[in-house]
C-alpha positions as a Python dict, from the first residue, in 0.01 Angstrom:
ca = {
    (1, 'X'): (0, 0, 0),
    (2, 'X'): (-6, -93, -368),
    (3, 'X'): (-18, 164, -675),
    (4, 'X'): (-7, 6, -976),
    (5, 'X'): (2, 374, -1197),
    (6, 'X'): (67, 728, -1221),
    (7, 'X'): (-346, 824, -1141),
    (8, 'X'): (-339, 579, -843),
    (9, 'X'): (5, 732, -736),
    (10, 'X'): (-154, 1091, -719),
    (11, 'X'): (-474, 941, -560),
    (12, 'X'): (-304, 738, -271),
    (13, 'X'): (-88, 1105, -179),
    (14, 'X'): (-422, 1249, -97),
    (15, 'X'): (-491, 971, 118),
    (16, 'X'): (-155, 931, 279),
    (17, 'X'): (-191, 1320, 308),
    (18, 'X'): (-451, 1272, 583),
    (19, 'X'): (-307, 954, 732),
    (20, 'X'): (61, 1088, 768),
    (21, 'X'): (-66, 1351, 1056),
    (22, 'X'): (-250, 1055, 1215),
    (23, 'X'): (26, 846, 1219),
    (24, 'X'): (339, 1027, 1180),
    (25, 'X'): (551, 729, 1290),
    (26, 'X'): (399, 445, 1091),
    (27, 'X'): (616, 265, 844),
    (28, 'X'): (421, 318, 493),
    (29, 'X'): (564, 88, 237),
    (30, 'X'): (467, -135, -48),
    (31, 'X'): (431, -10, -450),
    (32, 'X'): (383, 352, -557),
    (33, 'X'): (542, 662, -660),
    (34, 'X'): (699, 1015, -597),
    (35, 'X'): (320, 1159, -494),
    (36, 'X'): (305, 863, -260),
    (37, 'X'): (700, 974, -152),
    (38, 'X'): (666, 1300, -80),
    (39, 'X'): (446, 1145, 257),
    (40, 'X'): (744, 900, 373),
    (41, 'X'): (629, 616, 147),
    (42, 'X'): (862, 365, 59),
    (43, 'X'): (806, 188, -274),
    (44, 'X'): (949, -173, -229),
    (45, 'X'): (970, -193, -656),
    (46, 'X'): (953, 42, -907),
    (47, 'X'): (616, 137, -963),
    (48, 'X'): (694, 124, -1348),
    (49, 'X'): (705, -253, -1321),
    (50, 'X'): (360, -280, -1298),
    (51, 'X'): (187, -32, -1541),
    (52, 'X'): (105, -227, -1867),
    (53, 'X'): (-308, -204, -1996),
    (54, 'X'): (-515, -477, -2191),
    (55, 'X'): (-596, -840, -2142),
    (56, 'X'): (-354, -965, -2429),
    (57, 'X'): (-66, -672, -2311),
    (58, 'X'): (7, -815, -1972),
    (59, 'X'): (80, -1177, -2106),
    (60, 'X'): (491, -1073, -2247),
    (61, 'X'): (502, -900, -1905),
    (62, 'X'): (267, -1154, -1665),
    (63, 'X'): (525, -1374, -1533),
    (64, 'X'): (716, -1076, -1361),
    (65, 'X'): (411, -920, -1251),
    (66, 'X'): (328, -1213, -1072),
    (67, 'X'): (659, -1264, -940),
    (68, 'X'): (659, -929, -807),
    (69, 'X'): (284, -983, -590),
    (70, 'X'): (419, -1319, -468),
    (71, 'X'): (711, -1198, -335),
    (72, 'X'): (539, -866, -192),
    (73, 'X'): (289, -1137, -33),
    (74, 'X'): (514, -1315, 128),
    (75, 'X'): (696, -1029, 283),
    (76, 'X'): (346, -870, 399),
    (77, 'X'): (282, -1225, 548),
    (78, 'X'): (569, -1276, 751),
    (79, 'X'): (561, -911, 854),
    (80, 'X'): (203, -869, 933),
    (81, 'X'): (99, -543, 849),
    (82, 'X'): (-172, -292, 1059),
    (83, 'X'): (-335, -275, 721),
    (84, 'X'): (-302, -321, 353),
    (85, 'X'): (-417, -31, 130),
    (86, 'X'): (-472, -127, -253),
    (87, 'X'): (-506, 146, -457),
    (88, 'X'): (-725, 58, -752),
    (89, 'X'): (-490, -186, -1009),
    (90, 'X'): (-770, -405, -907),
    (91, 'X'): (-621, -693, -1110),
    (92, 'X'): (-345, -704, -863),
    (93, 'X'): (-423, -568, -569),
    (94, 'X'): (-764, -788, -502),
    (95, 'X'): (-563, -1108, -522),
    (96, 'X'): (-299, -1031, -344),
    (97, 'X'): (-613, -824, -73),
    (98, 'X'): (-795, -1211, -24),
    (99, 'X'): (-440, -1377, 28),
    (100, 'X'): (-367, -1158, 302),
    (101, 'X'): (-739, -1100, 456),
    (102, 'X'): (-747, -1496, 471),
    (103, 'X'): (-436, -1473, 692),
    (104, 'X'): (-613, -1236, 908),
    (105, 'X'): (-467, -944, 807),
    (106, 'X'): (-726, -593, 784),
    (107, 'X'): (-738, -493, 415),
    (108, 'X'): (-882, -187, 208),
    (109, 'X'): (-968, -83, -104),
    (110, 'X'): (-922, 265, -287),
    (111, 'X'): (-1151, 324, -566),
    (112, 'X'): (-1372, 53, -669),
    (113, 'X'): (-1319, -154, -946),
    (114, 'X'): (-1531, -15, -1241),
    (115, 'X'): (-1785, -332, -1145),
    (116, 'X'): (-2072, -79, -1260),
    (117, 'X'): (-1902, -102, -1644),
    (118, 'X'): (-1826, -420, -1670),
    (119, 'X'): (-1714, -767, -1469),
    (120, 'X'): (-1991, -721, -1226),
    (121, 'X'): (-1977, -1083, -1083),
    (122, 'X'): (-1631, -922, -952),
    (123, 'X'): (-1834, -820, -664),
    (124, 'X'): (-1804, -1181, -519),
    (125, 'X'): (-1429, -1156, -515),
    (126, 'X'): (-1413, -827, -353),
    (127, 'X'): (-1612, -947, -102),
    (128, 'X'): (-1419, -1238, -3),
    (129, 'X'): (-1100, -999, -48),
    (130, 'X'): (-1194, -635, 109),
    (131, 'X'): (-1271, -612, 479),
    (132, 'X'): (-1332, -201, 346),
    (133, 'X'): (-1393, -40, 77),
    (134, 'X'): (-1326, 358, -12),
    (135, 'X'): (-1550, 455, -304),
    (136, 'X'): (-1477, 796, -486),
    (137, 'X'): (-1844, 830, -672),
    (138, 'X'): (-2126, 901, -452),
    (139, 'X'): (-2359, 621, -651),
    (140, 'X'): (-2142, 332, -553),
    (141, 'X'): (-2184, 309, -208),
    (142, 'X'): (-2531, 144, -251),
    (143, 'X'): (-2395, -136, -486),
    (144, 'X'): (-2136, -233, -178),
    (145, 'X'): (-2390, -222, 102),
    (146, 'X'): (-2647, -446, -88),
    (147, 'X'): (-2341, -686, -147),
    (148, 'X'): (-2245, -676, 221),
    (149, 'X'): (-1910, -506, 215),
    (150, 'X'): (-1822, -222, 435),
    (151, 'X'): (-1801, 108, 243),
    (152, 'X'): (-1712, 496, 274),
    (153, 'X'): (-1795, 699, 9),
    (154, 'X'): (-1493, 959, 39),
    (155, 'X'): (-1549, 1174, -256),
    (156, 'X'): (-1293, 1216, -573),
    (157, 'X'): (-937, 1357, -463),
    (158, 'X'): (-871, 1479, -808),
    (159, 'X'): (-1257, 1754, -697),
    (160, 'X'): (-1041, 1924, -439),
    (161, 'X'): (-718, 1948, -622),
    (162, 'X'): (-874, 2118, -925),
    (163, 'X'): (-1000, 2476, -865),
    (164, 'X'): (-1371, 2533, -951),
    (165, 'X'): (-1305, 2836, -1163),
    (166, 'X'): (-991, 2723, -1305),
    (167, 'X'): (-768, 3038, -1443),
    (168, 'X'): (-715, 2963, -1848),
    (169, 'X'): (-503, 3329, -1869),
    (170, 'X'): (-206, 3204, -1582),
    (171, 'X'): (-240, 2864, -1777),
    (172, 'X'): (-92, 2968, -2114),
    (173, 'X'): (155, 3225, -1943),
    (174, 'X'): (271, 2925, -1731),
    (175, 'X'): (314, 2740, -2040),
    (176, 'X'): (417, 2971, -2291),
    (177, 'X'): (112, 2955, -2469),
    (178, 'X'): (-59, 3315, -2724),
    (179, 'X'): (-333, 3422, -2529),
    (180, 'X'): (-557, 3525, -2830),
    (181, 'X'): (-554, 3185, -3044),
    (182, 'X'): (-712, 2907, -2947),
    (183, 'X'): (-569, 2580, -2764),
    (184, 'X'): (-628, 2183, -2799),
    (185, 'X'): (-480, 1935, -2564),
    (186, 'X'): (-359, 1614, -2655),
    (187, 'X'): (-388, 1356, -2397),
    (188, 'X'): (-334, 1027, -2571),
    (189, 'X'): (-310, 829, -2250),
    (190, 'X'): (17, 784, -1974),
    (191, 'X'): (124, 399, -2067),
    (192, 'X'): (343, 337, -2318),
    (193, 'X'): (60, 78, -2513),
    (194, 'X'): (-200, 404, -2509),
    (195, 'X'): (71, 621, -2679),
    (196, 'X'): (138, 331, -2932),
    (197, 'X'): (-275, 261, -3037),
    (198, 'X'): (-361, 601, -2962),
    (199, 'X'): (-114, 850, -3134),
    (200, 'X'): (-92, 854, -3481),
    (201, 'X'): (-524, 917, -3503),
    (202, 'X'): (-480, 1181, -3250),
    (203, 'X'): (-235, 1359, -3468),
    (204, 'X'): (-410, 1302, -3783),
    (205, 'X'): (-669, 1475, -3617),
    (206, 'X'): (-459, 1801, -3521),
    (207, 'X'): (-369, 1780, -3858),
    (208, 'X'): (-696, 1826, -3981),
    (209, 'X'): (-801, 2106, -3695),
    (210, 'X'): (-480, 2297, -3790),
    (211, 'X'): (-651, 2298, -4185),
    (212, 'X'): (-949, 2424, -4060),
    (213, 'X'): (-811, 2681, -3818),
    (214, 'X'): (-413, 2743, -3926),
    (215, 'X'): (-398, 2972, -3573),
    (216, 'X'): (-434, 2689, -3349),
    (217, 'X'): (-188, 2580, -3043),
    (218, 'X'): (-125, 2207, -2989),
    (219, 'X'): (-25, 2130, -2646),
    (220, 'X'): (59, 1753, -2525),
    (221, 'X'): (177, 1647, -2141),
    (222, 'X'): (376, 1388, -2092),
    (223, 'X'): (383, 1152, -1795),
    (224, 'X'): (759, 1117, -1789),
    (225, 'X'): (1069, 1103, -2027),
    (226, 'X'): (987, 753, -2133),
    (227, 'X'): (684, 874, -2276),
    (228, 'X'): (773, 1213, -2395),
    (229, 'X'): (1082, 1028, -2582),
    (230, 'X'): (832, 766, -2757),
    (231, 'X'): (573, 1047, -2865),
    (232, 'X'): (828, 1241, -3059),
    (233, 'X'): (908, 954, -3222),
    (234, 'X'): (585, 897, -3308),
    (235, 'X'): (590, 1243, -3423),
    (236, 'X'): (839, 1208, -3624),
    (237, 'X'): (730, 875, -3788),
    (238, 'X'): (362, 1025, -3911),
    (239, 'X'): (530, 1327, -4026),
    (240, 'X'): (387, 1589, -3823),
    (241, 'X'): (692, 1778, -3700),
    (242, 'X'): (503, 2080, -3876),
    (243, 'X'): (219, 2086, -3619),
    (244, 'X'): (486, 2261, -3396),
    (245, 'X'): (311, 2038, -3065),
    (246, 'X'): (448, 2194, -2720),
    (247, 'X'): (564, 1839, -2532),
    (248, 'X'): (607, 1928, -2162),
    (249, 'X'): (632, 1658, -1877),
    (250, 'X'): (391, 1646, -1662),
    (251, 'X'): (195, 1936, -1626),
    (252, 'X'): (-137, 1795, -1773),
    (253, 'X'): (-377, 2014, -1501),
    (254, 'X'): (-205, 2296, -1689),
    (255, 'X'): (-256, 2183, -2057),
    (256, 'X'): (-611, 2140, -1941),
    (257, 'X'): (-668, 2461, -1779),
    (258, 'X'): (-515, 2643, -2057),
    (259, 'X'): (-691, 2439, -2337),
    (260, 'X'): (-1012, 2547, -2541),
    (261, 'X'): (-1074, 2169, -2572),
    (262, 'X'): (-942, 1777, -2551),
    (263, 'X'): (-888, 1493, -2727),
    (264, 'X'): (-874, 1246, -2429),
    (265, 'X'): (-800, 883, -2411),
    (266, 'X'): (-1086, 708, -2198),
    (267, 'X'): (-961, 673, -1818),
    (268, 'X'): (-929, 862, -1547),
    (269, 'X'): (-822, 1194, -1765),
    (270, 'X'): (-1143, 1253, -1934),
    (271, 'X'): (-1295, 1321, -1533),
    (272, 'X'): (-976, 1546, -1476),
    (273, 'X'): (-1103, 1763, -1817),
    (274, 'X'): (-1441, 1753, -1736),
    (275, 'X'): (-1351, 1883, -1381),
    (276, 'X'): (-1166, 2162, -1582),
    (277, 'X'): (-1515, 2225, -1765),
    (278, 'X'): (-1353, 2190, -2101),
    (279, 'X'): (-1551, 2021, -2373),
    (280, 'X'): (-1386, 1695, -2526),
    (281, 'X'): (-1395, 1400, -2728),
    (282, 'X'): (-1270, 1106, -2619),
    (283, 'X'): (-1108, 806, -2748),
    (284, 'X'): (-935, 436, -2686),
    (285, 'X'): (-778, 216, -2939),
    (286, 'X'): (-624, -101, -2810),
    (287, 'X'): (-496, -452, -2934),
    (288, 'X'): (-800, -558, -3141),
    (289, 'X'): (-843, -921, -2948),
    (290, 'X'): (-810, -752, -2610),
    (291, 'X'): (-1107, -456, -2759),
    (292, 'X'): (-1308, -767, -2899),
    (293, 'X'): (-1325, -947, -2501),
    (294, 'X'): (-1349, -603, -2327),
    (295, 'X'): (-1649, -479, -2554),
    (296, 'X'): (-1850, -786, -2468),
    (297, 'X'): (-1799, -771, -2136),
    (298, 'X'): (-1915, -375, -2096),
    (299, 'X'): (-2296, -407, -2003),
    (300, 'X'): (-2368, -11, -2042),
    (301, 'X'): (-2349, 255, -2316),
    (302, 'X'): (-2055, 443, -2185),
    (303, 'X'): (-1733, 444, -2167),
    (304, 'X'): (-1582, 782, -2014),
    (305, 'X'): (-1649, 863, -1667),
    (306, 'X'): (-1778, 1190, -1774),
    (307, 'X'): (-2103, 998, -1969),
    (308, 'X'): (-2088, 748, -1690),
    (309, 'X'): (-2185, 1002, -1436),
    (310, 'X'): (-2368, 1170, -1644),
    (311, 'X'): (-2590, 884, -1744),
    (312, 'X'): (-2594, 1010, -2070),
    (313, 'X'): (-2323, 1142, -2378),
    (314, 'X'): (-2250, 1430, -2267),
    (315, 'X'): (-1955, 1424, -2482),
    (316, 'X'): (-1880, 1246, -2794),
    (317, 'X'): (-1679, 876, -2739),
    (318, 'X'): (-1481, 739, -3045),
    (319, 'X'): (-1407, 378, -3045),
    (320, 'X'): (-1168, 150, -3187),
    (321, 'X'): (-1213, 156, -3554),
    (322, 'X'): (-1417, 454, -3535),
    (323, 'X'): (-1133, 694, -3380),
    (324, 'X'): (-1045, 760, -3699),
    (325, 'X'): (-852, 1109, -3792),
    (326, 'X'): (-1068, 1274, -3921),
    (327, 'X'): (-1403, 1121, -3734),
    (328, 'X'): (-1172, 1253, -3405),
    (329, 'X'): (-1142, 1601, -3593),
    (330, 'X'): (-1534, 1654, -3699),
    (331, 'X'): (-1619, 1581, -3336),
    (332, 'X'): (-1385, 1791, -3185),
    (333, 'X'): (-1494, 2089, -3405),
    (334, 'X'): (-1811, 2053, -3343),
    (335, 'X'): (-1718, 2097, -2964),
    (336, 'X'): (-1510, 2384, -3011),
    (337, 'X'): (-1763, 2590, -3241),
    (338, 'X'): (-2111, 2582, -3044),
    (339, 'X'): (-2152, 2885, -2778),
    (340, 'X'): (-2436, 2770, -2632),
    (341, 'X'): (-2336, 2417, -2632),
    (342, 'X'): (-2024, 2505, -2459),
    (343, 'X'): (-2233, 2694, -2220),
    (344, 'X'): (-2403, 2382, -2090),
    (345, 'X'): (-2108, 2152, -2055),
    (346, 'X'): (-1972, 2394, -1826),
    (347, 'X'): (-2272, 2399, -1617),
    (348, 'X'): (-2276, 2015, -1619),
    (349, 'X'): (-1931, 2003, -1545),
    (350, 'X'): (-2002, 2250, -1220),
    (351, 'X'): (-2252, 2042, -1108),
    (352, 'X'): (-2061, 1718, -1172),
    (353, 'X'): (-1775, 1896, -993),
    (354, 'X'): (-1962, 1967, -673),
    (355, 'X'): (-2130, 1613, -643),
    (356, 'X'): (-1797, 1453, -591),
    (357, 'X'): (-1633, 1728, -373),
    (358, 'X'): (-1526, 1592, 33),
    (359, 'X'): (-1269, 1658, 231),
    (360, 'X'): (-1152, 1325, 135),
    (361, 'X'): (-771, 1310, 246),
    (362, 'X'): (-953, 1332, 607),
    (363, 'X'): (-1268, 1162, 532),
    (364, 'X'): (-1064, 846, 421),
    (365, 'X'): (-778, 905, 664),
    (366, 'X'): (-1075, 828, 918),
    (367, 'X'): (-1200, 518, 794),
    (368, 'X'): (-805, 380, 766),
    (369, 'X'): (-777, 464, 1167),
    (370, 'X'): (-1115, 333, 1299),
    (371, 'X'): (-1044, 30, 1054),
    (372, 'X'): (-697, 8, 1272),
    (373, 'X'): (-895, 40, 1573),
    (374, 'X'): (-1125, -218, 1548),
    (375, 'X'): (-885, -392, 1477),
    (376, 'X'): (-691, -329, 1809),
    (377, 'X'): (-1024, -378, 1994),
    (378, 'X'): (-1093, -727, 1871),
    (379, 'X'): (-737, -803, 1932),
    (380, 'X'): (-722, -674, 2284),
    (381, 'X'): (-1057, -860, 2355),
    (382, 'X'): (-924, -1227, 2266),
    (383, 'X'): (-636, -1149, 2462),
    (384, 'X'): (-428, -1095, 2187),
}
């Protein structure tokens, strides 16, 4: 198996959750991290090595990248795995998936590439590369089957982890947080490149929020020390020690729960807040020439999965050169100050929260094993 970042890391445990049981003895190695660990996985590298974001970011770091999936082919070659699992990181893992399937070994896919956004010829790849695909939104599975890949719509881990009701109070005691003033979470993405494009708008917008409401809690999780280390520095840089912003690691369900809103870089984290039925804004800012290819390339209006599912902005998206301070502030304001809008974001949320709800640590712990057995069957027939 192959995780290429923190989201894919927690994804893959629920996975490996259900497959562990199934096959308690099974060597399950490859590229991922301590969620993946806690079920016997072995990570090969550092999963660090891999995380970098952007077309033009990955160039400095390209060469080790693909020295790292060459020499993790060639061991899965010569060892000749049951299966090999890549967990989105789509850039890496569906290369490295057509090497192998062309060598005749069984390979799968967790969580589609985002060919519904943008890159939609990709399909052809995948299909050359995938002998099964596990999809986590309910709407994909039709795009697979009319391009002939095998599919299993599993539902989204991250629907069973996150209560339905989720408790705001135990939240803010868990985190130190007053009870009677309200909260905004900061998520300005887990790389070290989101932190760097994203950070200094997203405090010049808690700036501006703490004018209009002096009262107001700033809460931002980190994904690690790395990061947590590199944010206070950015802190410290824009000169907005003053904001008094609790840092914790980790811990972002929590920030979420206990927030009364988020500013959210695009990516998997805006579906984690909208699961938390908190209103949001989000926002990306990235290397302009890699934002230049990447905005051609998109061929629909949205860019967080919460509007994606949606079909429709739900919540505000801020761009680029439009996530500006206090364009970021004004639109999370307006979020935070409408009863009745509130009102129907959670009930979109709810809904949204239910559609994507499966058992899906079992549901795609299934497909893995009758993958494996087919496998076995076509083996045993040609007298393998």
């Amino acid at each position: 198996m192959v995780a290429g970042e923190s989201s894919g890391d927690l994804l893959a445990s629920r996975l490996l959750s259900g497959l562990r049981p199934r096959l308690p003895d099974a060597r399950l190695h490859g590229i991922g991290g301590p969620h993946m660990a806690e079920h016997g996985f072995i990570s090969d590298w550092p999963m660090d090595k891999l995380t970098v974001r952007g077309l033009f970011e990955v160039i400095p770091r390209y060469r080790e990248i693909k020295g790292i999936q060459n020499a993790l082919r060639d061991q899965l070659l010569a060892e000749r795995p049951a299966v090999f699992i890549g967990v989105d990181y789509g850039g890496f893992n569906l290369g490295l998936e057509q090497q192998l399937r062309e060598s005749g070994i069984p390979t799968m896919h967790f969580i589609g590439p985002q060919i519904w956004a943008w890159r939609g010829g990709r399909i052809k790849k995948i299909a050359r590369a995938v002998s099964h695909m596990l999809v986590i939104f309910p709407f994909e599975e039709e795009i697979y089957r009319k391009a002939g890949v095998p599919v299993t719509y599993v539902g989204h881990p991250l629907a069973e982890v996150i209560p339905m009701e989720p408790d705001q109070a135990a939240a803010r005691v868990a985190l130190g947080l007053q009870q009677d003033t309200r909260v905004v979470a900061i998520l300005p993405g887990s790389r070290m490149s989101e932190l760097k494009y994203n950070t200094a708008s997203f405090l010049g917008a808690a700036r501006l929020l703490k004018q209009r409401e002096p009262r107001l809690q700033f809460v931002a999780p980190m994904a690690g020390d790395k990061q947590r280390a590199y944010f206070e520095q950015l802190i410290a840089e824009n000169n907005c020690a003053d904001l008094d912003i609790l840092i914790v690691n980790g811990q972002s369900h929590g920030a979420m729960a206990a927030a009364d809103a988020v500013l959210v870089a695009s990516g998997t984290a805006s579906l984690e807040v909208a699961l938390y039925k908190k209103p949001m804004v989000i926002a990306y800012k990235m290397m302009r020439a890699s934002y230049e290819i990447m905005r051609h390339m998109n061929y629909q209006p949205w860019v967080g999965l919460p509007n994606i599912l949606a079909r429709e902005f739900v919540v505000p998206e801020l761009l680029q050169d439009a996530a500006t301070p206090q364009a970021l502030a004004d639109a999370l304001w307006q979020q935070l100050d409408d009863p009745a809008h509130l009102q129907r974001l959670r009930q979109r949320f709810t809904d949204m929260h239910h559609s994507l709800l499966r058992d899906t640590a079992n549901v795609s712990a299934q497909a893995v094993c009758a993958l494996l057995d087919r496998r076995q069957t076509t083996r045993f027939a040609q007298g393998a």
